[in-house]
FIDO-356958 format. One record per atom (N, C-alpha, C, CB): x, y, z. Coordinates in steps of 0.05 Angstrom, whole numbers, plus 5000, padded with zeros to 4 digits. Glycine has a CB too. Layout:
FIDO-356958
XYZ...
//
This chain:
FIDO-356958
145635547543144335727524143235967540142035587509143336227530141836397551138936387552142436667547139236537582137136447595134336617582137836487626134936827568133037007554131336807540134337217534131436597522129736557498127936407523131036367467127536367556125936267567123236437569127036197586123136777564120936957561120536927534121337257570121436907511120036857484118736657482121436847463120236337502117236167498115436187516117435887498114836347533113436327550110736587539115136357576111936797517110536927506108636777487111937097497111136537474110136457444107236277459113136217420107436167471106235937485102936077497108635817515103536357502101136467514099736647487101936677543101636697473100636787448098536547429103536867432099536327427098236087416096736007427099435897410095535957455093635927466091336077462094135927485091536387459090936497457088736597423092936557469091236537406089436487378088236267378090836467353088035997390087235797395084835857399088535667412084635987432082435957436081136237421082035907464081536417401080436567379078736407358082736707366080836197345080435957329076535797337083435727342078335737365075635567379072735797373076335497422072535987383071236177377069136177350073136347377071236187329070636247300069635977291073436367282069635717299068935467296066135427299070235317312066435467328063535447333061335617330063335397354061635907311060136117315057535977304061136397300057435727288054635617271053235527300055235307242053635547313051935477331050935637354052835277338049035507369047235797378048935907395044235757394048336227403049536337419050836307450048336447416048436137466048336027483051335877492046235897479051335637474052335517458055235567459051035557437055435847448058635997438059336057468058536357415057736107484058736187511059436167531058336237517057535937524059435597550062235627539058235127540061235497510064335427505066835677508064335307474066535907509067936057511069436207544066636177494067236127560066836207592068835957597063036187609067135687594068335427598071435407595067135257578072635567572074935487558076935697585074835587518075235947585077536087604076836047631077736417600075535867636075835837671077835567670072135767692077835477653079435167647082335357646078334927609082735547637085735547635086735747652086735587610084635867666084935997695085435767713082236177705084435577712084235337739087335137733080535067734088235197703090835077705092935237708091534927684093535437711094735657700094935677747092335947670093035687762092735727779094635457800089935787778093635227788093634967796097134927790091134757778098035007772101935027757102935287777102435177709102135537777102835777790103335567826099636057785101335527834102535427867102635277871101735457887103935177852106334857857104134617852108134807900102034517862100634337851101734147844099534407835101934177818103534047798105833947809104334217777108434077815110034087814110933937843110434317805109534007859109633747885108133467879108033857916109933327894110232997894109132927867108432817921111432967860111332897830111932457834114833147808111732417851111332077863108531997854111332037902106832257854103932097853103031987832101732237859100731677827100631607808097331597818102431397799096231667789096831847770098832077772094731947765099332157759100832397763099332677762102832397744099332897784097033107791095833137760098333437806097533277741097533427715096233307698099933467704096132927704093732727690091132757706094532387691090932697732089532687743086832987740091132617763088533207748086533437750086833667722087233597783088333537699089033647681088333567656090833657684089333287662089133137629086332977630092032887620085032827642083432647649081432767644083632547670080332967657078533177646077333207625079333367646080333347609080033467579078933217560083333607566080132947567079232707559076832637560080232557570074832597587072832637597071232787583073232717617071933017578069433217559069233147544069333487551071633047526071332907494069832737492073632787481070232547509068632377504065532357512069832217511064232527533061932657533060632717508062132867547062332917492061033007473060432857449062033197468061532607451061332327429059132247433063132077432058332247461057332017469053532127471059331897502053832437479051032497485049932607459050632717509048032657445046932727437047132957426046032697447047033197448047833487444049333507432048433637459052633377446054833317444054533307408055633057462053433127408055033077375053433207354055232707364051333427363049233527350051533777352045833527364052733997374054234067370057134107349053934037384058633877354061433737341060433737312062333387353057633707308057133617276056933867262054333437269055834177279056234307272059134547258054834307284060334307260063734557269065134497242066734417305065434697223066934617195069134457193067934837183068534337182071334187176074134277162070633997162073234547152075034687140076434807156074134837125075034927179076235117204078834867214073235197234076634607217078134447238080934347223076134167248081134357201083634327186086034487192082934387161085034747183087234957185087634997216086435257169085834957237087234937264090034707266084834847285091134667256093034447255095734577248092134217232094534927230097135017233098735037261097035257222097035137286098535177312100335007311097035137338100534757305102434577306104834617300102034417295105434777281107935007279108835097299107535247266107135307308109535497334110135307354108035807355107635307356108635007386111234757378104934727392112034707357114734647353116734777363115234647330115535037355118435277352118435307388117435707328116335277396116835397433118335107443112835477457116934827436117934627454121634697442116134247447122034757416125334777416126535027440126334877380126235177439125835397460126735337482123235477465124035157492124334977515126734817520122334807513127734687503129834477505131834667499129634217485132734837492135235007493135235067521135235257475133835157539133435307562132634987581130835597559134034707572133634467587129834427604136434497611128634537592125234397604124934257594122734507602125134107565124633837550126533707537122933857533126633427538127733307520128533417495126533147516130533357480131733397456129733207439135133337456128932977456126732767450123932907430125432647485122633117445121433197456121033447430122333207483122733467410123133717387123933627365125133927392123433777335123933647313126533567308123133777296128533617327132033557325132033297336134333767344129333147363130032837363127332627347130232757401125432617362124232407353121732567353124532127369120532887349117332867352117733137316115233047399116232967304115333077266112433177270115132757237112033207283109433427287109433617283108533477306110833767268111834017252110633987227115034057248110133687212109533607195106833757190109933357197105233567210101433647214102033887205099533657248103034177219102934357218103234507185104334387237105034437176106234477151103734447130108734267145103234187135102134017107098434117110102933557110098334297137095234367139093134497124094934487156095034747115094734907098093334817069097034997097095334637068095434437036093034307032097834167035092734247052090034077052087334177059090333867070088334347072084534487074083734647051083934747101086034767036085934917012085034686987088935077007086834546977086634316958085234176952087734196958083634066986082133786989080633897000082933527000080334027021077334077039076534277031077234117070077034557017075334757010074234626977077035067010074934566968074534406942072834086940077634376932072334076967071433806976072133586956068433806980074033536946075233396935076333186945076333506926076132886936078632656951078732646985082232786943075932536982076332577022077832327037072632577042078932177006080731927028083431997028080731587018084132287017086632317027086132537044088932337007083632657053083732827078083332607094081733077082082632347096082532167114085532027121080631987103086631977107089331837108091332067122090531747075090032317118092232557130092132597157091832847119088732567165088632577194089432317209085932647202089832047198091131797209093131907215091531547194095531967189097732007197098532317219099131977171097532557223097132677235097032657264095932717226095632407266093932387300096132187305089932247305097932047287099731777298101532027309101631477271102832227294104332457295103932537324103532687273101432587327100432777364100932537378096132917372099832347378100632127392103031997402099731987383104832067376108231937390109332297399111331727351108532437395109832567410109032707439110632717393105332567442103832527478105932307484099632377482106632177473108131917486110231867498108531757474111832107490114132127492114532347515115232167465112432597507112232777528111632637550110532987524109832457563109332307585111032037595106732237581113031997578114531687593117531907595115031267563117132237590119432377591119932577621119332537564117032557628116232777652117332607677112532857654117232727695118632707718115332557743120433087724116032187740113932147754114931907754111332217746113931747775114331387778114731257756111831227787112031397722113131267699113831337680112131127692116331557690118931637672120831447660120631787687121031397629122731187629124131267616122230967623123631557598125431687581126831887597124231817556129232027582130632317583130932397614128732567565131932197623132732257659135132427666133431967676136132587646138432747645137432997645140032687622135432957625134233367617130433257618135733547563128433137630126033147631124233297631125733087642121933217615120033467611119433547642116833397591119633757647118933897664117934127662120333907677118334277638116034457632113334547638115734407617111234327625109334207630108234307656109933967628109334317674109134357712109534577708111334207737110234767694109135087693107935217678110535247694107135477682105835677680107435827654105735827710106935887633103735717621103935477600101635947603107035327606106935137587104634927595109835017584103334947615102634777632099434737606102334927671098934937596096834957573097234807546096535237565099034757548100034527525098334277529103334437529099834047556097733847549095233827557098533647553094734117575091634157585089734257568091334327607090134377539087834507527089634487492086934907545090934517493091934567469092734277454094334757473094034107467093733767460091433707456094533557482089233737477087233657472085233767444086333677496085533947454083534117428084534017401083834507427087233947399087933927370086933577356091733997370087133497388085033077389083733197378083332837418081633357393078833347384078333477364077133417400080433637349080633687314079633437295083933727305082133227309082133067290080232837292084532987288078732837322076832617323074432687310076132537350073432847315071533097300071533037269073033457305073533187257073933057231073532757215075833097228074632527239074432307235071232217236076132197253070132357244067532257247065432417232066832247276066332657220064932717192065332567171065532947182067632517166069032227145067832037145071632087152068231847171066631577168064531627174067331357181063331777201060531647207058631787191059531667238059132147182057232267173058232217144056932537184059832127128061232147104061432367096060332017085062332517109063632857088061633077095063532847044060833127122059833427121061433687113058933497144061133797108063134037099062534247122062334177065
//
């Protein structure tokens, strides 16, 4: 395939990060200023430090190691904060503040980021696995987001099928984290040893499962826990 559509995903990919972290922005403005500025300082030194960490190989050497670097100083982290913010106080005095309406329609990203991982796999960085042509429907989330923040969450209407949407949603992110990681190039590669994610190990797909996977969890954990624990803040 030519080699051109490798600068459109690499645009599309920095472009979406980019409204992402606009998104993140507009989420949290209910809360104090302070507040907005961590999270906003926080967010761009995090994707300066991966963006830096993919740029000089990092990543991309001894890809033998287990963990694998990209879990280790990448993913583990973003995990790590999440669950901080569950767990303290602030944390969830924060998270409780963040609409649930916003956190809905962030689910559109889930769209382009389809359209780049196909991109990707034309230009051999991912699995065929790995895009809506093999096994990852996470195009779905994206689609059906709209529908639902309009229908059910601005209307606060039927919150057990905004509940049943984020189950099926998060199974959606989940088989296709699953697939991206038994597909990457490491001791526990068990998929796509022909064409492997290798992406991932650059600049700036490398923002995918470092900020943009994550943020879209903590969409849906977030949500999950206005549902059950708070029953329906709006």
């Amino acid at each position: 395939m030519p080699k051109e559509l490798l600068d459109p995903a690499a645009v599309l990919f920095i472009m979406i990060t980019i409204v992402l972290l606009l998104f993140l922005v507009f989420a949290v403005k209910r809360n104090r200023p302070t507040t907005v500025m961590i999270a906003i300082v926080g967010s761009l030194f995090w994707l300066f430090l991966q963006s830096f960490l993919s740029i000089t190989g990092v990543y991309r050497n001894d890809t033998d190691a287990i963990p694998p670097k990209i879990v280790s100083f990448g993913i583990f982290p973003m995990l790590f904060l999440i669950v901080i913010l569950f767990i303290s106080k602030k944390g969830r005095w924060w998270i409780d503040a963040l609409p649930l309406k916003a956190l809905t329609y962030l689910h559109v990203i889930r769209i382009p980021v389809e359209v780049g991982l196909y991109l990707l796999y034309l230009n051999k960085l991912v699995p065929q696995l790995m895009t809506f042509e093999g096994r990852n429907f996470d195009i779905l989330a994206g689609v059906t987001a709209p529908i639902v923040a309009h229908f059910f969450v601005a209307r606060k209407s039927n919150p057990k099928i905004i509940l049943v949407w984020n189950f099926v949603c998060l199974a959606l992110l989940l088989n296709v984290v699953i697939i991206a990681f038994l597909s990457a190039p490491s001791p526990l590669q068990k998929l796509a040893f022909e064409q492997p994610n290798v992406a991932i190990l650059h600049f700036p797909f490398v923002w995918l499962p470092t900020f943009i996977v994550p943020v879209v969890l903590f969409a849906h954990l977030v949500t999950l826990r206005k549902l059950l624990v708070r029953k329906l803040v709006y």
